[in-house]
C-alpha positions in Angstrom: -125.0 -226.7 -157.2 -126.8 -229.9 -157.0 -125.5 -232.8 -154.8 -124.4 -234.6 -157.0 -122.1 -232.6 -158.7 -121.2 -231.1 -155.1 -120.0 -234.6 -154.2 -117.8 -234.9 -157.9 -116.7 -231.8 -156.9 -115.2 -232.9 -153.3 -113.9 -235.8 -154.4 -111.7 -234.5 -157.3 -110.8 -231.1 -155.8 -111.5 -231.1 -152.0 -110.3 -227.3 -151.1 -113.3 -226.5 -153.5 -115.5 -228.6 -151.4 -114.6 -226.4 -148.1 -114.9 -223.4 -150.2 -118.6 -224.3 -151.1 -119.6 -225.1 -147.2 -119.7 -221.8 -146.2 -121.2 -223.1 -143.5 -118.6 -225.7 -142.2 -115.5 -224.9 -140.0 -114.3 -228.1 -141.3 -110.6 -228.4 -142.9 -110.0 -229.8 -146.3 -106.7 -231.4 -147.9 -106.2 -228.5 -150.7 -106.1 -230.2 -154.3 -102.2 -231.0 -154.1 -102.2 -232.6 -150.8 -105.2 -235.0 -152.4 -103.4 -236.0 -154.9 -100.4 -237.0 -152.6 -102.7 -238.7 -150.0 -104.3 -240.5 -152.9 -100.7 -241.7 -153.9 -99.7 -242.4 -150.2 -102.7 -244.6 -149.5 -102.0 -246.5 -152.7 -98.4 -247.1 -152.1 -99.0 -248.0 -148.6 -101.6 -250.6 -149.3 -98.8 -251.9 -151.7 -96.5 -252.3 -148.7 -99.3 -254.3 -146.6 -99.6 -257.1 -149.1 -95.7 -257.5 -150.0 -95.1 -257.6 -146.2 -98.4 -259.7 -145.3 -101.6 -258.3 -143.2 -100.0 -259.5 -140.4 -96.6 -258.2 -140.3 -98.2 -255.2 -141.6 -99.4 -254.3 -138.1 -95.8 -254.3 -136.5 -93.7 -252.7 -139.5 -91.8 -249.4 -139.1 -91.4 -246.4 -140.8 -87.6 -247.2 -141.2 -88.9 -250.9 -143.0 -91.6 -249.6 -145.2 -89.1 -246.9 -146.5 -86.4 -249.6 -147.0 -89.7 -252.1 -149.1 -90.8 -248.8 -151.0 -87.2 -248.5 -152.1 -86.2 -251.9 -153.3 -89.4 -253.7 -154.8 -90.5 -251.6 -157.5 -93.9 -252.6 -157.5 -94.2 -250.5 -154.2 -92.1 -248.1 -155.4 -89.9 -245.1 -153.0 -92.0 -242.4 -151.9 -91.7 -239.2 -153.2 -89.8 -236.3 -151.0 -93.6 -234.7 -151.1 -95.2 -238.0 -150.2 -93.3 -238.0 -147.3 -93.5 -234.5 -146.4 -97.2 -234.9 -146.2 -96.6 -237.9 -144.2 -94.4 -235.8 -141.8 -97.1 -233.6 -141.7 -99.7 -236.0 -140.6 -97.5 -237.6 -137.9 -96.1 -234.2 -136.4 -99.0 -231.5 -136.7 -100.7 -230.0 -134.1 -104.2 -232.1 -134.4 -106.3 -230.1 -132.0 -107.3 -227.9 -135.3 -108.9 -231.0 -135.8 -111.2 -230.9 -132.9 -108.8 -234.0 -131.8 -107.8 -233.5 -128.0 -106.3 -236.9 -127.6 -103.1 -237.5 -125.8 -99.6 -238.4 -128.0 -98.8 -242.1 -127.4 -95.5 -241.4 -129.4 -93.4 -239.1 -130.6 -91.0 -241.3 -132.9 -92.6 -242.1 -136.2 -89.3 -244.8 -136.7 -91.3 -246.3 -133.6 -89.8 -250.1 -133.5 -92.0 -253.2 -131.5 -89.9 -256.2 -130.7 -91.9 -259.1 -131.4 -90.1 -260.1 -127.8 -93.0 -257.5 -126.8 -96.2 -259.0 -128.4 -98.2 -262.2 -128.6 -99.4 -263.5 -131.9 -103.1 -264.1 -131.2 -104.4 -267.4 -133.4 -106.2 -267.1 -136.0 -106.8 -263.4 -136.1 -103.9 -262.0 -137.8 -103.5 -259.6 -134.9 -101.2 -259.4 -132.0 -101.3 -258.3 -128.3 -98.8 -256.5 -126.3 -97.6 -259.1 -123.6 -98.2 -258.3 -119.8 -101.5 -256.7 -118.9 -103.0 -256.3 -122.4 -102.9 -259.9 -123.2 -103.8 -260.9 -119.7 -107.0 -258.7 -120.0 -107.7 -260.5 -123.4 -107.6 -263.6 -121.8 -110.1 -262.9 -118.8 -112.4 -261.7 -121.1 -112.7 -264.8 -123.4 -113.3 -266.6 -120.2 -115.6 -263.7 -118.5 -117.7 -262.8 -122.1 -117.4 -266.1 -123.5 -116.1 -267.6 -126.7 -118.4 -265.7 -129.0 -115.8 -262.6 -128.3 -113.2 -262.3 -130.8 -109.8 -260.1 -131.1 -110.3 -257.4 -133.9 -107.4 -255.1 -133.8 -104.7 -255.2 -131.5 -100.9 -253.6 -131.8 -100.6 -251.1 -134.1 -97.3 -249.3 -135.1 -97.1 -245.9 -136.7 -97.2 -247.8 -140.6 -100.7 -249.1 -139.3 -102.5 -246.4 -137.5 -101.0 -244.2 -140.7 -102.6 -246.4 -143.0 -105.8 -246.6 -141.4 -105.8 -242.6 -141.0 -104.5 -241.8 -144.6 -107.7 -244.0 -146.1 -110.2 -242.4 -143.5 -109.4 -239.4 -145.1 -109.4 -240.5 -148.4 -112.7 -241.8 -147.9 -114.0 -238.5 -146.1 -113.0 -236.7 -149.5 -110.2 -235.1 -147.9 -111.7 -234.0 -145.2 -109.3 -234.2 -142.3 -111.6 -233.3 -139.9 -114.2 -235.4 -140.1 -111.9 -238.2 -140.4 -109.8 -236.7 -137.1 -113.1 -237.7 -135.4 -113.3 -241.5 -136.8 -110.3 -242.7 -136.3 -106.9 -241.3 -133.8 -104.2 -239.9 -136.1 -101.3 -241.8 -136.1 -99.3 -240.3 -133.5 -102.3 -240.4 -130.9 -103.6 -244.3 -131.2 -103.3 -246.6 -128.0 -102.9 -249.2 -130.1 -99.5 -248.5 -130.4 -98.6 -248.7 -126.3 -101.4 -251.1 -125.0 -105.4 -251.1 -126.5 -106.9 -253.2 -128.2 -110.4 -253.9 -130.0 -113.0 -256.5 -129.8 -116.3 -257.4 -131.5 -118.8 -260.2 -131.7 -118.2 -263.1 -134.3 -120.2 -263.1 -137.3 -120.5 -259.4 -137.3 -118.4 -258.0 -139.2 -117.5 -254.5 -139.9 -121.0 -254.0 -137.6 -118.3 -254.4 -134.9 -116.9 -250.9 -135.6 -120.3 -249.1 -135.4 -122.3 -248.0 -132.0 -124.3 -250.9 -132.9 -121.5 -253.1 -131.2 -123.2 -251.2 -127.9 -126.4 -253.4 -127.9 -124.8 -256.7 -127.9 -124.7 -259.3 -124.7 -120.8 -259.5 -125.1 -120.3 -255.3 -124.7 -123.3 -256.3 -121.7 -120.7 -258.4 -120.1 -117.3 -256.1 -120.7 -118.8 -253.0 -118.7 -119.3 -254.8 -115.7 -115.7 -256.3 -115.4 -113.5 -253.9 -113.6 -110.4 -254.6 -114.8 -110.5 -252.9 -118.3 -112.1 -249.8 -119.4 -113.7 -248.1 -122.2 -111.0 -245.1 -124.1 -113.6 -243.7 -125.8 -117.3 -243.1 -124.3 -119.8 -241.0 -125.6 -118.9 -237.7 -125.7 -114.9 -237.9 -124.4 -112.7 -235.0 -124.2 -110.9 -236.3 -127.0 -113.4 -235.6 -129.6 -113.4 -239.1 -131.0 -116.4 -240.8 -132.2 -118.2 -243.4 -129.4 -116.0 -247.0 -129.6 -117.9 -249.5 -127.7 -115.7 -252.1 -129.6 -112.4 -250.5 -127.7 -110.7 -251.4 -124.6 -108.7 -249.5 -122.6 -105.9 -251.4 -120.8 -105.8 -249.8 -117.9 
């Protein structure tokens, strides 16, 4: 089979995709759970602009359900939609090759906005205490070019980030394990946060981030650290861009 076809092939039935890499070890949604991820991903991205980008990043499970449910452009989630969503939350992700640590075991997760700072004019917030504290010293330590990319994330977020990694990976969970923490595992959701170099971009969110003066500054400051080096125990992909609040 050509590679062409191979790819029309993953994307529209990925359990045939793992079937044809004999090769791989990797593990595939089978063609049902596509189709529900596909639906999930959609209907979440539905939720994020009724509720606002923003707001987006603090929601609940409990929330979303209760938005799904009464504005019908959302729509409820099916019982299978959220089986799958169980699924993603619960399961056992060192199949994965994911070693990370659970952050939280309640996907109804709540965050107070007693708890976080809004940070201006990024849409993002910080947890309040050490993480925005470290933010701070390093907009004075690195300088003004350093912006705030990603800070708290509930469980809605990192799921919404995770679902569309693996939609994007066509459905394959464990390549996307390695991209991004599943939703259960992110740091985001207890104290971390992400930072890039203005102007750049989604560059910010490659290795690339690595050979720019502001990362130069970060790893000489002592009081923050860097969750993911190369080759962690976790098995997640280098993140230069993330800082551990330690």
């Amino acid at each position: 089979m050509n590679r062409r076809n191979f790819l029309s092939c993953a994307v529209l039935t990925p359990l045939f995709a793992q079937e044809l890499m004999a090769d791989s070890d990797d593990i595939y949604l089978s063609k049902e759970e596509w189709e529900l991820l596909v639906s999930v991903n959609s209907r979440l991205k539905r939720v994020k602009r009724h509720v606002g980008f923003a707001n987006f990043n603090l929601l609940s499970f409990t929330d979303t359900l209760f938005y799904a449910r009464n504005y019908y452009r959302i729509g409820a989630f099916s019982k299978k939609e959220l089986d799958l969503i169980d699924r993603l939350f619960g399961e056992d992700q060192n199949q994965y090759g994911f070693y990370g640590k659970k952050t939280c075991n309640n996907i109804n997760n709540k965050i107070s906005r007693k708890e976080v700072e809004k940070i201006p004019y990024t849409g993002h917030y910080l947890f309040k205490g050490k993480a925005q504290e470290d933010y701070e010293s390093l907009k004075k330590d690195v300088g003004n070019t350093l912006i705030l990319t990603s800070g708290v994330r509930n469980v809605v977020k990192q799921l919404s980030l995770y679902v569309n990694k693996i939609y994007n990976c066509r459905g394959n969970i464990t390549k996307a394990s390695k991209s991004i923490a599943p939703p259960a595992y992110s740091y985001h959701t207890i104290s971390d946060f992400d930072v890039g170099r203005k102007g750049w971009g989604y560059k910010n969110f490659t290795a690339d981030f690595a050979s720019t003066y502001e990362f130069n500054k970060m790893i000489k400051l002592d009081y923050i650290g860097m969750r993911y080096n190369m080759n962690n125990s976790d098995g997640v992909r280098f993140e230069p861009w993330h800082v551990e609040v330690i």
